[in-house]
C-alpha positions in Angstrom: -33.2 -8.8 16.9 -31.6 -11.8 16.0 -32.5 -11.9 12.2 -31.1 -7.8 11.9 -27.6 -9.0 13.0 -27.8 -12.2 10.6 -28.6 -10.2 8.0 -26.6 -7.0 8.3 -23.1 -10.1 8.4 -24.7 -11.9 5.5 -24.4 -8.0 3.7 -21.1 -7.9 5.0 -19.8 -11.5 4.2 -21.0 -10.9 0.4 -18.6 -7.9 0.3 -21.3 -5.8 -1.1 -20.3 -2.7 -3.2 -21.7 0.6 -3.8 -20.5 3.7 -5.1 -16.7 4.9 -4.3 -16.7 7.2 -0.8 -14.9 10.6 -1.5 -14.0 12.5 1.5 -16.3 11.3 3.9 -14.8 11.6 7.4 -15.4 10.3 10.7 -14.7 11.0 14.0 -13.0 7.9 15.0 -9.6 7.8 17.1 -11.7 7.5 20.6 -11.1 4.3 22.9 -13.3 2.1 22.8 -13.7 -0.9 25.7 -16.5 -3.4 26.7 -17.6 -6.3 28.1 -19.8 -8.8 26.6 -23.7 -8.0 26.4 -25.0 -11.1 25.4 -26.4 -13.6 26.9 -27.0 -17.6 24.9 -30.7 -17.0 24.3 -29.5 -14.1 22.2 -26.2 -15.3 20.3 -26.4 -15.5 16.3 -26.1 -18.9 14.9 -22.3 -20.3 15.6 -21.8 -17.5 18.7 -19.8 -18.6 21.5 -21.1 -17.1 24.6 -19.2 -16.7 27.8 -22.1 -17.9 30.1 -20.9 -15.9 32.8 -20.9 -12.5 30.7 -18.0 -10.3 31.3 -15.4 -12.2 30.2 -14.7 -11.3 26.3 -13.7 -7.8 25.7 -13.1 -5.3 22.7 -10.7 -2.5 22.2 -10.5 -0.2 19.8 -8.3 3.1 18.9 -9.1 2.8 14.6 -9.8 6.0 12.9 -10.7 6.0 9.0 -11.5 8.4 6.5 -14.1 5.9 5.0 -15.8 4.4 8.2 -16.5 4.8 11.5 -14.7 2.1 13.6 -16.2 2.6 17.2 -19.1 2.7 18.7 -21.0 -0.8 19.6 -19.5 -3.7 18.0 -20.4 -7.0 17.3 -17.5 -9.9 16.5 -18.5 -12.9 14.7 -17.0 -15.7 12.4 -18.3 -16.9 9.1 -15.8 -17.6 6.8 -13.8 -14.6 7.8 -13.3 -12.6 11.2 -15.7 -9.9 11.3 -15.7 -6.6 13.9 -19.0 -4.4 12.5 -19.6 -1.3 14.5 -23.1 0.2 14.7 -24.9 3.4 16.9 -25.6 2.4 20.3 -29.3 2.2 20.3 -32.2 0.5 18.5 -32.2 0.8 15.1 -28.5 -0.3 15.6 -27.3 1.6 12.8 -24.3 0.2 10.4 -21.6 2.7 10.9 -18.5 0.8 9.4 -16.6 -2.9 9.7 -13.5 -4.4 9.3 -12.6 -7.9 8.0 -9.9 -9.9 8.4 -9.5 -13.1 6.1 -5.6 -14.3 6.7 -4.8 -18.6 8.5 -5.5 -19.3 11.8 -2.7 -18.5 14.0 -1.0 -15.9 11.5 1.6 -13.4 13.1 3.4 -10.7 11.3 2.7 -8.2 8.2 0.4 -8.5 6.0 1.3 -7.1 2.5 -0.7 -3.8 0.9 -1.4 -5.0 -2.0 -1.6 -8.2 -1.1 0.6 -10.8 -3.0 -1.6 -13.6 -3.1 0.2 -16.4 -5.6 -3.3 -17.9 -6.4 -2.7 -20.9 -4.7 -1.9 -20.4 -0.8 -4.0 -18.7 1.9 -5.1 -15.4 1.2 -4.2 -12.2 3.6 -7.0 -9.9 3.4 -8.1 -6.9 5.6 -10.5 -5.1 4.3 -13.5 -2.4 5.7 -16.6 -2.1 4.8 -18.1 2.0 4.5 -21.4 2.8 5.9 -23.0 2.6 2.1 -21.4 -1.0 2.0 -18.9 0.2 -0.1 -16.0 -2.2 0.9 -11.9 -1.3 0.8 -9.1 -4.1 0.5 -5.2 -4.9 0.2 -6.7 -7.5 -2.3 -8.6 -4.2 -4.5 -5.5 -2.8 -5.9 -5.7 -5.1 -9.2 -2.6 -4.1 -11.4 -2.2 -0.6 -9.4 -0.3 -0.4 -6.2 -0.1 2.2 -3.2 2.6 4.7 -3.2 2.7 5.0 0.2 1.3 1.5 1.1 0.9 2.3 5.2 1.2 -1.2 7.0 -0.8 -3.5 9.5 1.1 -5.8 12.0 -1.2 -8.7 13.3 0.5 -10.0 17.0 -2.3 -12.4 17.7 -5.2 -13.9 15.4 -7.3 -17.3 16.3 -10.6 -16.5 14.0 -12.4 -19.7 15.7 -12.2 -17.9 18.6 -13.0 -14.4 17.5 -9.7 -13.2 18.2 -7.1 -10.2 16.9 -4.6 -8.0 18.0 -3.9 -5.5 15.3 -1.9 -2.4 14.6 -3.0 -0.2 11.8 -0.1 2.5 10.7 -1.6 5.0 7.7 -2.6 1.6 6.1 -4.1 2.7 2.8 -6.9 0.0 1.3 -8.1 0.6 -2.4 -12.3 0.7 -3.1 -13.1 -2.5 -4.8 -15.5 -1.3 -7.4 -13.8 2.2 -7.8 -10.5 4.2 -7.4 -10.9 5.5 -4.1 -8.9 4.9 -0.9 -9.0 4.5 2.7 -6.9 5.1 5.2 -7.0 3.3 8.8 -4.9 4.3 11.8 -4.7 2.8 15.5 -5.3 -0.7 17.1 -8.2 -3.3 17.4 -8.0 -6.2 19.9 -10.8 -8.6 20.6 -11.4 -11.2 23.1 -14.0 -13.2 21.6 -17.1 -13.5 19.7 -20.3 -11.4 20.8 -22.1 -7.9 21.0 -19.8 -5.2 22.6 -21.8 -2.3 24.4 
């Protein structure tokens, strides 16, 4: 079981494309809270495991038009802060993720499109589609949003696998086509781990 959920974030971490999703909805905009459901013998390389179970915890209210963002969720850290969200039972289905890539400690807005100047820290969210098919704030190239949406980040310590984010109509561009996504709601994690 390890080696699925190594795999499925090395897919996720290469930002993996696909074909453009048009009009795929989901049913997202449901609550979502849990408690840890790992134990150490079953965290994925560089986990952090709350021995005593219980103590990390994920909430989420997101809704998309491009992925589903509920369900079970595992959080985990490698080079970015990943949430990816899968069906409930074996074969853990992927259903949809969301990245954040922005430094450690970062409070406020983050811009859609992003204005990266090339040389400072980058401000990324981005979600990945069921098909791998991932939307960014960095995929608008020389286009921009017309109504751009916003997300407000109150709290985010990646080496700890946490975030506190609020998602209003934020609209992310495909990167390997022309179509959008849309995320609404809130996403706050505790920690790193698999979320029942």
């Amino acid at each position: 079981m390890r080696n699925a959920h190594t795999a499925l974030f090395l897919v996720l971490v290469a930002c993996g494309g696909g074909e453009p999703i048009d009009d795929q909805l989901t049913d997202g905009g449901s609550s979502a809270t849990a408690d840890a459901a790992t134990s150490a013998s079953d965290a994925m390389p560089g986990e952090s495991v709350d021995a005593g179970g219980g103590a990390s915890q994920l909430a989420s209210t997101l809704s998309s038009d491009c992925a589903t963002l509920q369900g079970r969720a595992v959080v985990n850290v490698n080079g970015n802060l990943g949430i990816s969200f899968t069906e409930p039972e074996s074969p853990f289905t992927f259903l949809g993720s969301i990245q954040f890539e922005v430094p450690s400690n970062f409070t406020g807005a983050i811009p859609n499109p992003e204005a990266w100047d090339g040389n400072g820290p980058r401000q990324i969210v981005a979600v990945t589609s069921s098909a791998f098919s991932l939307h960014g704030n960095h995929c608008w190239f020389d286009d921009s949003p017309s109504a751009p949406g916003s997300v407000v980040i109150d709290d985010y310590r990646p080496s700890e696998g946490i975030v506190k984010a609020e998602f209003s109509s934020l609209v992310l561009r495909s990167c390997s086509g022309v179509a959008t996504c849309t995320i609404n709601g809130s996403i706050e994690t505790t920690g790193q781990g698999v979320f029942e």
